[in-house]
NUROVO-605362 format. One record per residue (C-alpha): x, y, z. Coordinates in Angstrom, 1 decimal, m for minus. Each point is the difference from the previous one (the first is absolute). Layout:
<atoms>
x = X&y = Y&z = Z
...
</atoms>
This chain:
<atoms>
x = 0.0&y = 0.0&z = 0.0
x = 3.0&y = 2.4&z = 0.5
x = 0.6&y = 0.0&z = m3.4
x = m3.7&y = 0.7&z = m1.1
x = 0.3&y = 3.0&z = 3.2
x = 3.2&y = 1.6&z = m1.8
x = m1.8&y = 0.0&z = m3.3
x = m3.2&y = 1.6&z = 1.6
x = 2.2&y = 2.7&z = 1.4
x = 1.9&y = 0.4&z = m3.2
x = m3.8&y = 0.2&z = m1.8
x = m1.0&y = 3.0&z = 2.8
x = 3.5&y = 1.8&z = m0.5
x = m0.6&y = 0.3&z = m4.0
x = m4.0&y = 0.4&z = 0.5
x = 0.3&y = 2.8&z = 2.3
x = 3.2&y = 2.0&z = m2.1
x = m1.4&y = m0.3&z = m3.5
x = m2.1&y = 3.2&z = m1.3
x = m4.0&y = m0.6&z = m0.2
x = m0.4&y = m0.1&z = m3.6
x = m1.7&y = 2.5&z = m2.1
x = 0.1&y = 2.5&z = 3.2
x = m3.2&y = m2.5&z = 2.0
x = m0.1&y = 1.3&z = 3.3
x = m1.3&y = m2.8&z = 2.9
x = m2.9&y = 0.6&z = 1.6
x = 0.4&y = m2.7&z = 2.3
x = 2.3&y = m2.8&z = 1.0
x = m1.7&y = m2.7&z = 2.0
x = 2.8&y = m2.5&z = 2.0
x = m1.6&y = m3.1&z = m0.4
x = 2.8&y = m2.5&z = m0.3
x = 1.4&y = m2.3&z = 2.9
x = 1.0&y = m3.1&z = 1.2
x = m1.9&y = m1.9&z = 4.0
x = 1.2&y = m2.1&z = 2.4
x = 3.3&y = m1.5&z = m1.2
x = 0.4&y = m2.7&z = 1.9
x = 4.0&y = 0.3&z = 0.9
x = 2.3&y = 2.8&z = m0.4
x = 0.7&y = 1.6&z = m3.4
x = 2.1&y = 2.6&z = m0.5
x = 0.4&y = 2.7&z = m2.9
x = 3.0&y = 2.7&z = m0.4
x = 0.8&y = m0.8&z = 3.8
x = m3.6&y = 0.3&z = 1.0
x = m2.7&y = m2.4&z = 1.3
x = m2.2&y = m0.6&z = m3.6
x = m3.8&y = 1.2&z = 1.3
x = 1.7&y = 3.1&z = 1.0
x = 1.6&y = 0.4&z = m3.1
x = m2.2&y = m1.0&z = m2.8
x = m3.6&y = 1.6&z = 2.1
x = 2.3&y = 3.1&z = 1.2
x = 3.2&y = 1.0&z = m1.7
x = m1.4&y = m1.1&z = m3.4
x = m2.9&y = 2.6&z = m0.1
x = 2.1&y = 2.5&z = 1.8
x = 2.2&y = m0.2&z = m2.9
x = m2.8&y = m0.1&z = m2.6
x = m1.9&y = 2.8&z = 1.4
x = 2.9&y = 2.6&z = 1.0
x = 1.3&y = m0.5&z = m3.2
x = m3.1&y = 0.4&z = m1.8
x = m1.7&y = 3.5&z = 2.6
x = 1.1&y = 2.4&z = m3.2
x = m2.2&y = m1.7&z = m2.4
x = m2.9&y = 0.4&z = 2.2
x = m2.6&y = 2.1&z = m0.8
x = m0.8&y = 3.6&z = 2.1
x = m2.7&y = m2.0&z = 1.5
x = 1.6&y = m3.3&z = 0.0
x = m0.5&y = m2.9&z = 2.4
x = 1.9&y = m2.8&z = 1.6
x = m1.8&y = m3.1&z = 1.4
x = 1.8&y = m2.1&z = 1.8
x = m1.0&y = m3.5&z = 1.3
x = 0.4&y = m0.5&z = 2.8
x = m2.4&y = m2.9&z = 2.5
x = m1.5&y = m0.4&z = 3.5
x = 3.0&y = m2.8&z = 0.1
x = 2.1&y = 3.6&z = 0.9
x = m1.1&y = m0.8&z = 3.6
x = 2.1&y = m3.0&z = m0.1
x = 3.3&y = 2.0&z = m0.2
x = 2.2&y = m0.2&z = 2.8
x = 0.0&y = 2.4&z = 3.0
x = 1.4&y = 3.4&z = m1.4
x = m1.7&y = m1.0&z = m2.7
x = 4.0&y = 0.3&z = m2.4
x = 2.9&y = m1.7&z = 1.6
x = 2.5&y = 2.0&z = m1.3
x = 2.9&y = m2.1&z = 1.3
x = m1.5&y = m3.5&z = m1.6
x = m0.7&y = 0.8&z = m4.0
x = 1.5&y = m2.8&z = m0.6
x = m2.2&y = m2.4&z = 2.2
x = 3.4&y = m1.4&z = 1.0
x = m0.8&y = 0.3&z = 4.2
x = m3.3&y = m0.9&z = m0.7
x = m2.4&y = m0.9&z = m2.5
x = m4.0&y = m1.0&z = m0.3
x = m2.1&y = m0.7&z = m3.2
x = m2.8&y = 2.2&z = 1.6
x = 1.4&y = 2.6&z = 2.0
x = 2.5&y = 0.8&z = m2.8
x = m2.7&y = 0.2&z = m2.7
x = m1.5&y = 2.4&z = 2.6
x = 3.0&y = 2.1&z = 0.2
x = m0.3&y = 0.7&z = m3.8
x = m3.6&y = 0.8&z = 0.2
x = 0.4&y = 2.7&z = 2.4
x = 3.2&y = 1.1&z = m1.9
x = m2.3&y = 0.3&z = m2.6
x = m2.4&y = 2.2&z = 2.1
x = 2.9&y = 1.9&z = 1.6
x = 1.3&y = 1.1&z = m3.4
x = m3.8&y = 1.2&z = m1.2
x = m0.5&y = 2.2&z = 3.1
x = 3.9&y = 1.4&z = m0.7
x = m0.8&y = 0.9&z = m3.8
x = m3.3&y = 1.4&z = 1.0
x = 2.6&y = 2.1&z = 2.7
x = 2.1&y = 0.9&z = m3.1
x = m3.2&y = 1.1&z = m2.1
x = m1.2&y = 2.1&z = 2.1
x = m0.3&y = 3.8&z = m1.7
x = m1.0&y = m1.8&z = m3.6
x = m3.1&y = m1.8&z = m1.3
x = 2.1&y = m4.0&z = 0.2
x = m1.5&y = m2.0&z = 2.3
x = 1.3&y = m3.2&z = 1.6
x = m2.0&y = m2.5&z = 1.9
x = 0.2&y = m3.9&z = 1.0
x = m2.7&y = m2.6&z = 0.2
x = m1.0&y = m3.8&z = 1.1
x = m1.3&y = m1.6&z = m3.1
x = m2.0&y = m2.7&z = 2.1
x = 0.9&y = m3.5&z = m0.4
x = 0.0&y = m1.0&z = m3.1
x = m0.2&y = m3.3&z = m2.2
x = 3.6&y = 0.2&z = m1.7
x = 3.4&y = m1.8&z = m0.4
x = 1.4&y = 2.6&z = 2.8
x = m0.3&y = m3.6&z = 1.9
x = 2.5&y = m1.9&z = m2.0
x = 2.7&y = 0.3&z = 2.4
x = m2.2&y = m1.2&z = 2.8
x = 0.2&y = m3.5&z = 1.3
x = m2.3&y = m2.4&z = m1.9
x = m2.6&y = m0.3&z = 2.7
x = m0.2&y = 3.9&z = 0.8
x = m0.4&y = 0.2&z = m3.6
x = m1.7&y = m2.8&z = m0.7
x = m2.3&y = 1.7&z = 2.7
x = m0.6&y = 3.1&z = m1.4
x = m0.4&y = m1.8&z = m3.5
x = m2.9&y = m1.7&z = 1.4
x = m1.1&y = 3.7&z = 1.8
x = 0.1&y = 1.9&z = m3.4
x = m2.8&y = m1.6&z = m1.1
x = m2.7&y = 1.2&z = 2.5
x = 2.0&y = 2.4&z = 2.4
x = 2.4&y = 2.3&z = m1.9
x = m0.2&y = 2.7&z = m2.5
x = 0.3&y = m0.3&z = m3.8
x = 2.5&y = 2.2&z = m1.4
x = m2.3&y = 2.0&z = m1.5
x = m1.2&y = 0.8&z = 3.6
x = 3.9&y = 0.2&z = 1.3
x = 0.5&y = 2.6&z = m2.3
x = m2.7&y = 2.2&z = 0.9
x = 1.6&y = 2.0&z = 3.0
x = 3.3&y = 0.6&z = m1.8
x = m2.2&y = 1.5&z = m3.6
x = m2.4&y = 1.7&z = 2.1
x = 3.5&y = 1.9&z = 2.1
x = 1.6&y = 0.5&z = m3.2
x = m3.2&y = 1.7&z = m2.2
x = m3.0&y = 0.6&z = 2.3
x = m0.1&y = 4.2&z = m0.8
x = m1.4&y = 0.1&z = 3.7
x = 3.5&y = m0.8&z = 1.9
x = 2.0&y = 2.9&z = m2.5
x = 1.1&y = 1.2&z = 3.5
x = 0.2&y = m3.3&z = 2.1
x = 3.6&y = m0.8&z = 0.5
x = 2.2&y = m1.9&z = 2.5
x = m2.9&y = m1.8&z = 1.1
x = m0.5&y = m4.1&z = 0.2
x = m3.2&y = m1.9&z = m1.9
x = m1.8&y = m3.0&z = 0.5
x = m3.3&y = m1.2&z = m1.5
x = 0.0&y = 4.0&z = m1.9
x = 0.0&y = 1.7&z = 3.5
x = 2.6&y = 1.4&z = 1.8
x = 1.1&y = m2.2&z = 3.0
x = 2.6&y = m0.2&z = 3.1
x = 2.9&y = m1.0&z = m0.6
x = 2.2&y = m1.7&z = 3.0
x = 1.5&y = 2.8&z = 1.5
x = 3.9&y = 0.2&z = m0.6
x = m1.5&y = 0.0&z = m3.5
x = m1.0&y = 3.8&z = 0.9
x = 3.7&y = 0.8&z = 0.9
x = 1.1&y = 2.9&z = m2.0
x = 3.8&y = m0.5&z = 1.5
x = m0.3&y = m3.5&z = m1.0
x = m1.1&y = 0.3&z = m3.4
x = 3.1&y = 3.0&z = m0.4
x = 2.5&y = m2.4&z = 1.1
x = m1.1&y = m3.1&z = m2.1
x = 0.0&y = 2.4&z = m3.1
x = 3.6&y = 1.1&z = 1.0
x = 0.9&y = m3.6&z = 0.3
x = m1.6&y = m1.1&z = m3.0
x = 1.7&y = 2.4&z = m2.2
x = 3.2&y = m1.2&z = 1.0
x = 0.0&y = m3.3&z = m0.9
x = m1.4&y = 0.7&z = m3.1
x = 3.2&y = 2.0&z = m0.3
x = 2.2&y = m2.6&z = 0.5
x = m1.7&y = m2.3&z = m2.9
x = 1.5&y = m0.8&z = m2.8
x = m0.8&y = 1.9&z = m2.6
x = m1.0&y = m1.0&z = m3.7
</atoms>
């Protein structure tokens, strides 16, 4: 998977430099992509993979990309209730790497509220302009997010898709609804679930917090190798 990781990064380094053809400005960039639950420790560029791929990877998509957005451009970030299962502190700065310790769950968590944390700090860095930046729980939804599961759990939710979870169709209705309903043109920094704002846990609310992961976050993606 390290290889595939590299090329990911690579893909997000040459996405997020080259020019938006024909002048097309953005008028919004929706984080959807991610990885659950790995069941042992994976690392990528010196860092534990969920962090990586469902943090660094959109910070590096979406920083590189804030010039092509639109005066009234918005960022959606997923994020998911599983943010709650992030360790106390909700970032441990001093474990990236999941080397002192390391759990399918509460690290999955950590990049969830990572991915929260970095909405409320670009909604921070909009403020005085017409950008918006918000996070949201999709729900649970009936996808392959599961694959790295083990085969009962996913088995399990297999089984649950059928009568209990959302569609995708429904899963995507929070994150369109943030990124085009004309009624939230002035909602930003706030967290979604089910198209309502909600409480998130609250370290997620930490305005220090979310500075320092930022800080953090754009250096080590100054210390990747470029393309």
């Amino acid at each position: 998977m390290s290889q595939y990781i590299f090329q990911y990064h690579l893909w997000l380094q040459t996405l997020s430099n080259e020019p938006i053809p024909l002048g097309i400005k953005l008028d919004a960039i929706i984080c959807n992509a991610g990885i659950m639950a790995l069941p042992k420790l994976e690392k990528a560029h010196g860092c534990e993979l969920q962090f990586f791929t469902n943090h660094i990877g959109h910070f590096i998509l979406v920083t590189g990309l804030l010039e092509q957005l639109t005066e009234a451009g918005r960022v959606v970030m997923l994020s998911s209730d599983a943010h709650k299962r992030a360790p106390k502190g909700g970032i441990q700065f001093d474990n990236l790497d999941g080397s002192k310790e390391y759990s399918p769950w509460g690290n999955y968590g950590q990049s969830k509220i990572a991915n929260l944390l970095f909405a409320k700090e670009l909604a921070r860095r909009f403020a005085g302009t017409r950008k918006t930046a918000n996070a949201v729980h999709p729900g649970v939804i009936a996808t392959n997010l599961t694959r790295h599961m083990n085969p009962v759990l996913s088995s399990l939710f297999a089984n649950l898709g059928r009568v209990a979870l959302k569609t995708v169709p429904q899963g995507a209705a929070t994150q369109v609804y943030v990124a085009t309903s004309p009624t939230l043109a002035n909602v930003s920094g706030q967290y979604f679930a089910s198209c309502n704002v909600a409480s998130p846990r609250a370290d997620a609310e930490d305005p220090a917090l979310a500075t320092k992961l930022w800080e953090v976050s754009e250096k080590l993606v100054a210390g990747l190798p470029s393309t």
